[in-house]
C-alpha positions as a printed NumPy array, in Angstrom:
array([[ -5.844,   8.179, -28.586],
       [ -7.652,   4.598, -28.262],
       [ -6.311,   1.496, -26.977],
       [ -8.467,  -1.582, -26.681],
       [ -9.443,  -3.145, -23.516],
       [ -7.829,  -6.023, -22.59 ],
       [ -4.433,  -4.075, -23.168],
       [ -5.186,  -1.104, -20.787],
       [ -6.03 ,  -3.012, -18.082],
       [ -2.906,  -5.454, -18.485],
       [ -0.614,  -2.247, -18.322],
       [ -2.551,  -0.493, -15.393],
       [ -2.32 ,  -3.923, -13.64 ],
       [  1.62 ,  -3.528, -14.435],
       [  1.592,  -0.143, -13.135],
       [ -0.168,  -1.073, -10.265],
       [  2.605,  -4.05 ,  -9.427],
       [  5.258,  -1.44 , -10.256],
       [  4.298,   0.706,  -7.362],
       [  3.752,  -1.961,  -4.669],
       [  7.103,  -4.186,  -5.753],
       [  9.306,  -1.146,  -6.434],
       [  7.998,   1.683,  -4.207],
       [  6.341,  -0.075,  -1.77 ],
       [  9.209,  -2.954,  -1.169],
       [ 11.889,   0.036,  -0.53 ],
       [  9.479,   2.006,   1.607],
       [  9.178,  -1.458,   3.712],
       [ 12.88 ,  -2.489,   3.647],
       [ 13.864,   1.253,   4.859],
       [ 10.953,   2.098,   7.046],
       [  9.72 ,   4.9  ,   5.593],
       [  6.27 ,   6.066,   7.228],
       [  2.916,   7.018,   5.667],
       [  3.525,   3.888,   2.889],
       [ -0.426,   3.633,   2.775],
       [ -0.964,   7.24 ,   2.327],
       [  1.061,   7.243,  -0.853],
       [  1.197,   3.619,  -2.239],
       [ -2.74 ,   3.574,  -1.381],
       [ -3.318,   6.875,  -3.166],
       [ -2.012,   5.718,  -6.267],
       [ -3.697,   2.076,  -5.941],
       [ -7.239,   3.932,  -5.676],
       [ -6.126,   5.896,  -8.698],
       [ -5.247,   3.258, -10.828],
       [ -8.266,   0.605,  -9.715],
       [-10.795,   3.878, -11.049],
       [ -8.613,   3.376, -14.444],
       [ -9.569,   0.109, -14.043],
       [-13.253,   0.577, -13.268],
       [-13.794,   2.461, -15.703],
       [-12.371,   0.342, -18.996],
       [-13.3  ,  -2.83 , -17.627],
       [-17.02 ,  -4.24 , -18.93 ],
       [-16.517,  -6.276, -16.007],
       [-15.129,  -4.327, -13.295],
       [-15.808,  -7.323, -10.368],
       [-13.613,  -9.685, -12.583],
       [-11.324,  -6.92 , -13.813],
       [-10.123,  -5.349, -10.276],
       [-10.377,  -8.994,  -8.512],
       [ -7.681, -10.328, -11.147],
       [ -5.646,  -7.447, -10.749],
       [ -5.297,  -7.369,  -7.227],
       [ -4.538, -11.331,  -7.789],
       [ -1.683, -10.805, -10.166],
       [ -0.42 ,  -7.508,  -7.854],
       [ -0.378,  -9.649,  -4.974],
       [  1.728, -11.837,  -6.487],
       [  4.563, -10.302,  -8.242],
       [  4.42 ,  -8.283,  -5.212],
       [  5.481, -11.408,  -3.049],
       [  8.144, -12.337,  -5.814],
       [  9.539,  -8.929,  -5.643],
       [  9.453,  -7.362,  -2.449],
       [  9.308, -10.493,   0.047],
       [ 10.314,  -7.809,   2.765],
       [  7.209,  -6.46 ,   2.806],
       [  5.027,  -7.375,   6.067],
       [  2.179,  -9.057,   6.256],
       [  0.07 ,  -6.454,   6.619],
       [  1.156,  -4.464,   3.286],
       [ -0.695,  -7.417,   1.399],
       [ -3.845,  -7.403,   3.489],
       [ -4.201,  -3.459,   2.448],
       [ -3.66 ,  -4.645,  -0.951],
       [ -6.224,  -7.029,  -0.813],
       [ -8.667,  -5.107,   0.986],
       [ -7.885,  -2.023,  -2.208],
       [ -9.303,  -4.421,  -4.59 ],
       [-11.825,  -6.299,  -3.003],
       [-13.162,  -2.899,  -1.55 ],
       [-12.935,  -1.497,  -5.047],
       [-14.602,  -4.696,  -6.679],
       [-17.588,  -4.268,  -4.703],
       [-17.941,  -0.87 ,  -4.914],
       [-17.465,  -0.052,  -8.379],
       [-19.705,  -3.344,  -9.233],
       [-23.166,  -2.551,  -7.179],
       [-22.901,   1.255,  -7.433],
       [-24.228,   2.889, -10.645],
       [-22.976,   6.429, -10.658],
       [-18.847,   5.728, -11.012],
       [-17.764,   9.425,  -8.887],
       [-19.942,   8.245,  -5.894],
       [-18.37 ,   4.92 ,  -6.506],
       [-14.531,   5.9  ,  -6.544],
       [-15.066,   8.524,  -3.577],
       [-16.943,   6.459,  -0.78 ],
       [-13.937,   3.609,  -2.292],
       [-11.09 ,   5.576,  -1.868],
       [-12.372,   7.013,   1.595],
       [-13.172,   3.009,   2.752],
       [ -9.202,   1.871,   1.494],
       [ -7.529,   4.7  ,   2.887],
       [-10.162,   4.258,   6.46 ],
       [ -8.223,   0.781,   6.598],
       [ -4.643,   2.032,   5.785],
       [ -5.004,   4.274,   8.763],
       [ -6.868,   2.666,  11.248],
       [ -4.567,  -0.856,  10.18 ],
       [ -1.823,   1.34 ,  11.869],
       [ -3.444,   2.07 ,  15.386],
       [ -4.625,  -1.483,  15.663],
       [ -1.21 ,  -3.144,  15.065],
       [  0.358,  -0.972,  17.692],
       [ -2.206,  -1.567,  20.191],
       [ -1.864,  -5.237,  19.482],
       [  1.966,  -4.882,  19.79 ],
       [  2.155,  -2.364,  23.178],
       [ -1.251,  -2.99 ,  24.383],
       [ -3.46 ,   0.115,  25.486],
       [ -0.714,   1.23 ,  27.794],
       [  0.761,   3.575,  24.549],
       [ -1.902,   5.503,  24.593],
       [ -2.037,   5.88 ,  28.279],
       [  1.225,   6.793,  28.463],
       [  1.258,   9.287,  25.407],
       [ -2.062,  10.758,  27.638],
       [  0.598,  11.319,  31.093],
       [  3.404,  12.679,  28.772],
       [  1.178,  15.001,  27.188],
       [ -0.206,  16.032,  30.773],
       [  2.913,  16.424,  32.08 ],
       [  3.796,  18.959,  28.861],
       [  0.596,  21.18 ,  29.574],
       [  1.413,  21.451,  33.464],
       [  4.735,  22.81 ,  32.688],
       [  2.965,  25.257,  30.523],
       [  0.875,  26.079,  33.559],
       [ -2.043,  25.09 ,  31.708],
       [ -4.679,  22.329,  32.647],
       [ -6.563,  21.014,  30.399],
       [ -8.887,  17.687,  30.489],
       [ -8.171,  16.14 ,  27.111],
       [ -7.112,  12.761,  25.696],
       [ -4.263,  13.465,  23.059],
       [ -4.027,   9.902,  21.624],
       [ -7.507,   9.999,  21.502],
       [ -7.263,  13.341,  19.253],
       [ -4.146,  11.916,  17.59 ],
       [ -5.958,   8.716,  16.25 ],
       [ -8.669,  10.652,  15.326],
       [ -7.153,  13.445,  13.24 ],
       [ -4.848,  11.16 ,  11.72 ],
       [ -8.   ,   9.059,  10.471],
       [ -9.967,  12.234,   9.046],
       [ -6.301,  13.016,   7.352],
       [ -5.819,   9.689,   6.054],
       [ -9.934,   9.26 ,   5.082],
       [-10.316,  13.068,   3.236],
       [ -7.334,  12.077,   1.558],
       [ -8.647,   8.978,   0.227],
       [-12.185,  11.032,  -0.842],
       [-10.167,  13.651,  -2.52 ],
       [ -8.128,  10.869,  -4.673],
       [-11.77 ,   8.715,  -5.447],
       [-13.317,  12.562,  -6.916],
       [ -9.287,  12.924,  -8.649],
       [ -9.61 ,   9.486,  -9.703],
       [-13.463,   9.991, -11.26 ],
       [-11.801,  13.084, -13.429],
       [ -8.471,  11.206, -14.388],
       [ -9.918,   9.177, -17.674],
       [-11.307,  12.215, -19.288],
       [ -8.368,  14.27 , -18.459],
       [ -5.724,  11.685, -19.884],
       [ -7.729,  10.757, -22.736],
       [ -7.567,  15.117, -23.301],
       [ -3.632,  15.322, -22.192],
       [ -2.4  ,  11.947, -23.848],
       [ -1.546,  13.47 , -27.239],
       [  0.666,  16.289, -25.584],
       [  2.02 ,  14.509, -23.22 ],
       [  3.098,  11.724, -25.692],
       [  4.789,  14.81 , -28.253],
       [  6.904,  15.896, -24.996],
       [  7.905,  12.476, -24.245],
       [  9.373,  12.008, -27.75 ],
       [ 10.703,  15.068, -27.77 ],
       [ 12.926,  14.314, -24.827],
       [ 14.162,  10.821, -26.102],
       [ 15.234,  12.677, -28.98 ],
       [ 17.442,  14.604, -26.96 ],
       [ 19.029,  12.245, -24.648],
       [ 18.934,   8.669, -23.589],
       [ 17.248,   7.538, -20.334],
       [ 18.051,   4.02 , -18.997],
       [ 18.749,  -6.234, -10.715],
       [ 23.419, -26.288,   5.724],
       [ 19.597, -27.169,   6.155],
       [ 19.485, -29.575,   8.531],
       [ 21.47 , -26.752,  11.185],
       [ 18.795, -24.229,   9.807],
       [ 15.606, -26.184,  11.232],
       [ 17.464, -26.589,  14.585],
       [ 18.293, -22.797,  14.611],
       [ 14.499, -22.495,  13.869],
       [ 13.808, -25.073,  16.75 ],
       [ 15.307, -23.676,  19.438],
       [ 14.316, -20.714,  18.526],
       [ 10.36 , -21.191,  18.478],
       [ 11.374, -23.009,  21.532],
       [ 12.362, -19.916,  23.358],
       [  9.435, -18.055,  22.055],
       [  7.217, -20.375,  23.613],
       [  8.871, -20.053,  26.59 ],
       [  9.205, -16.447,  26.846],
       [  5.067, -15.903,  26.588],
       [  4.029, -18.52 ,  28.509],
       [  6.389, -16.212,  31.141],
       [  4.666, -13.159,  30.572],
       [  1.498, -14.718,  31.354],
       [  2.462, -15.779,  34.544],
       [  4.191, -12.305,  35.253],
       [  0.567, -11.046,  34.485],
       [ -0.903,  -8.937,  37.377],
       [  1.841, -10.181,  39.608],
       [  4.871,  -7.912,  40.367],
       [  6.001,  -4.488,  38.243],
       [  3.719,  -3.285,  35.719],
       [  6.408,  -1.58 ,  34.014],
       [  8.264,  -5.038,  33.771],
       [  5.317,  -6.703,  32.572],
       [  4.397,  -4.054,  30.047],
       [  7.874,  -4.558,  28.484],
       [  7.504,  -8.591,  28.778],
       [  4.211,  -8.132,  26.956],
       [  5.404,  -5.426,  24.487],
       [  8.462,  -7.991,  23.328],
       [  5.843, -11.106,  23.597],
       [  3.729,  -9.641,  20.871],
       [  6.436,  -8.122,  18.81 ],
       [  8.343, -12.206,  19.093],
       [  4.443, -13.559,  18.19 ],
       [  3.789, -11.231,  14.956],
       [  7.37 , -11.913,  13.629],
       [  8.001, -15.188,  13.659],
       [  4.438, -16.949,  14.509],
       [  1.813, -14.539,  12.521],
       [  4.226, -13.394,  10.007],
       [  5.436, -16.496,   8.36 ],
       [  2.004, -18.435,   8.897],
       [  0.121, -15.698,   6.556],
       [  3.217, -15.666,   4.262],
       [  2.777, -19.476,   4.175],
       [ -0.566, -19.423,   3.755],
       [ -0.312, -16.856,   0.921],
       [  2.344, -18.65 ,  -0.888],
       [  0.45 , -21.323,  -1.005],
       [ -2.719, -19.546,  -2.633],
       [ -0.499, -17.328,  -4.834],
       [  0.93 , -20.724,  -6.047],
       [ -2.379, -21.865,  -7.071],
       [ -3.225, -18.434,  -8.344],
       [  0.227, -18.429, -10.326],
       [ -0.71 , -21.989, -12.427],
       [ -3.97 , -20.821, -13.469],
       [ -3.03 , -16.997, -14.604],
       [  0.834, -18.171, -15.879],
       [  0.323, -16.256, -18.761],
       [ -0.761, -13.301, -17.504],
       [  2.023, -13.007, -14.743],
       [  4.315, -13.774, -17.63 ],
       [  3.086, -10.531, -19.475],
       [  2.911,  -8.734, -17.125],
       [  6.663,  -9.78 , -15.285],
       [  7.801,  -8.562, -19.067],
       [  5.944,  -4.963, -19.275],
       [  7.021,  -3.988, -15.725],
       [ 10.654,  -3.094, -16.539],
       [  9.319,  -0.938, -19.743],
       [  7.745,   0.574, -17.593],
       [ 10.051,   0.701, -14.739],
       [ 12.395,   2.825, -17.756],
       [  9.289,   5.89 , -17.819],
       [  9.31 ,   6.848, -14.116],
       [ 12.79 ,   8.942, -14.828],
       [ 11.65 ,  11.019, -18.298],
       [  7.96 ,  11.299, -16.414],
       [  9.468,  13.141, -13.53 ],
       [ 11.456,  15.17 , -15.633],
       [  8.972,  16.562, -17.606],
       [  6.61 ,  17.152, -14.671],
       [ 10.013,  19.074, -13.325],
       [  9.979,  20.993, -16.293],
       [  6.516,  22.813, -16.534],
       [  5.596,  22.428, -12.602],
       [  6.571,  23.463,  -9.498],
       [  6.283,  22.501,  -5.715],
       [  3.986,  19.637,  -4.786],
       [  2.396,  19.94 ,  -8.664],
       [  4.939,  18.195, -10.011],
       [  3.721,  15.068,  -8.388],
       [  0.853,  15.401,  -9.037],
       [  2.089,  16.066, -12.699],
       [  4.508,  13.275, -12.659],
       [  1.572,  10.947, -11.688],
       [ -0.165,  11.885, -14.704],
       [  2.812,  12.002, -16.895],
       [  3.676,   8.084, -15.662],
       [ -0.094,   6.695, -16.14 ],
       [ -0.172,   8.369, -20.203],
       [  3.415,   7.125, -20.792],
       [  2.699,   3.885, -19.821],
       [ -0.723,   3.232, -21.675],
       [ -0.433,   5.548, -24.984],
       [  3.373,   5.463, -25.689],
       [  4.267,   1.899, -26.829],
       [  1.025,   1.955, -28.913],
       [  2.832,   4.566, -30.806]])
């Protein structure tokens, strides 16, 4: 089954906006860890898709991430900060890579182990910006304290090991989705047909189915006392309890990323997606109609993967299921 190019990489884009708006913005709003090890897995798959029927692949992946920026900002404005650098760093990462590297598997692999690199280490850095380097001192003690119990003594650093099997999870993973991702064309061009027969087949048998003036002296007083509070800590610092001025400087960081960093980079990219938004109208408009279409597969795609897999295949068969129903079907 052929489609032409333009239109695959409009609906992939879609797909891709899907999964950060949707997915993503409930795994944000309800905390759910390891967002980057699934939302980023399926971003590396679908930026391959790209790569591969795009002429262009620098322009290609660059407007994508663009136009999945955005609607993800429109749709999921709980999402921090952070979820839209990882984004960004996806498809510039993926730009480069797929651009200057001739041989596409070597290309999606060292790309999908560089994104997912920055998912995971993104995590360790934020939390030693937010508790400082005492975390992982006092994980060290508490993990000390668990081996002396045990009568055992043993000279080892566990955050140390922690952050560093974490990473080689988090990095593998990403390697194992780039050589996955380097297979997926062929495979759906092979699977699309019966897939597609399935699909219809199950539509046939059932139906599957969104005062200001008081406000800026709330906001005020309230940088106010921010301001306040840190310039306390760093007078507190050295001076006094360290416990008390680890907990000062835990809540100073925690008061400066949420409402100093936080709503200067969403600023900043509201401005720039504004910009963004009046030169590729158009193309947010097509793609702000496709993404409910295909909002309407992720149900019947999951069901069939239900239905001939078990265990963690049917993910994996879902995933494969979504990306055919979503290109091939309205075609048909």
């Amino acid at each position: 089954m052929k489609i032409e190019e333009n239109n695959i990489i409009i609906r992939l884009t879609a797909l891709w906006a899907l999964s950060e708006s949707g997915l993503g913005g409930a795994m944000h709003a309800f905390k759910i860890p390891f967002t980057g090890f699934f939302l980023g897995g399926f971003a590396i798959l679908l930026v391959c898709l790209i790569a591969y029927h795009s002429t262009h692949k620098w322009k290609a992946i660059m407007q994508a991430t663009i136009l999945v920026m955005f609607i993800k900002a429109s749709a999921s404005p709980q999402s921090p900060p952070m979820a839209y650098v990882a984004v960004a760093f996806q498809g510039l990462t993926g730009a480069i890579f797929f651009s200057i590297i001739p041989f596409f598997r070597m290309a999606a692999v060292l790309f999908g182990m560089l994104a997912l690199f920055e998912s995971a280490t993104q995590n360790f850095l934020l939390t030693t910006l937010i508790f400082g380097t005492s975390i992982w001192e006092a994980m060290d003690l508490f993990f000390q304290d668990i081996l002396k119990t045990l009568c055992l003594s043993i000279d080892v650093s566990f955050s140390f090991w922690l952050i560093l099997i974490y990473t080689l999870v988090y990095t593998i993973w990403g390697m194992l989705l780039g050589w996955w991702g380097a297979s997926l064309p062929a495979k759906l061009e092979r699977e699309s047909t019966g897939i597609i027969e399935k699909y219809k087949h199950l539509e046939t048998r059932a139906d599957i189915e969104t005062n200001p003036r008081k406000k800026r002296k709330h906001k005020l007083w309230s940088l106010l006392f921010i301001l306040l509070f840190i310039c306390i800590t760093f007078i507190l610092q050295g001076s006094g309890s360290r416990a008390i001025y680890a907990i000062s400087r835990t809540i100073s960081a925690l008061l400066i990323l949420l409402f100093v960093v936080s709503p200067l980079i969403k600023w900043l990219m509201k401005k720039w997606l504004v910009k963004a938004k009046n030169k590729k109208q158009q193309a947010i408009s097509q793609l702000m109609d496709i993404i409910p279409e295909l909002r309407s597969y992720v149900k019947p795609a999951m069901q069939l993967a239900k239905e001939s897999h078990n265990g963690l295949l049917v993910y994996k068969a879902f995933v494969i299921n979504m990306i055919v129903i979503s290109l091939y079907h309205p075609q048909d």
